[in-house]
N, C-alpha and C positions, 0 to 999 in steps of 0.2 A: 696242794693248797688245802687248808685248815676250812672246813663250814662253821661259818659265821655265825650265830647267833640273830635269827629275823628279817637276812638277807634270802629273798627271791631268787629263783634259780630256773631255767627257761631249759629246754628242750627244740632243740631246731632243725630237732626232723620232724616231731608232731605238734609241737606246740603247748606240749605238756611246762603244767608251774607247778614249782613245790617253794612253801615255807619251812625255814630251817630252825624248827620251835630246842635243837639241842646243839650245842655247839661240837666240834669233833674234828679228826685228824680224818683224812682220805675225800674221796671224789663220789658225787652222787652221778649214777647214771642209769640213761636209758636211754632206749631204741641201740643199744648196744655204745655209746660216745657217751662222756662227759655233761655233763649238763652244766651251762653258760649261765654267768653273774646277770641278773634285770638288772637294763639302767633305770633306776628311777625315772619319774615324770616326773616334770616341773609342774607345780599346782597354781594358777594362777593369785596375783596378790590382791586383799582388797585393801584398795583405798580411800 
């Protein structure tokens, strides 16, 4: 999987976040596994 360019990336042994400020070939990790796509949050709408 290619790192995105701005997409959030989670850690779910410790909770660790990183932003992806370069885009690139390969897998970011730690605590020794992969580190997980953030789903974004829905931001609420005003009306």
């Amino acid at each position: 999987m290619a790192n995105q360019l701005g997409k959030r990336l989670e850690c779910k042994e410790c909770g660790s976040e990183v932003l992806c400020t370069k885009a690139g070939e390969g897998t970011v990790q730690c605590c020794g596994v992969d580190m997980q796509l953030k789903k974004p949050v829905a931001l609420p709408t005003a009306d």
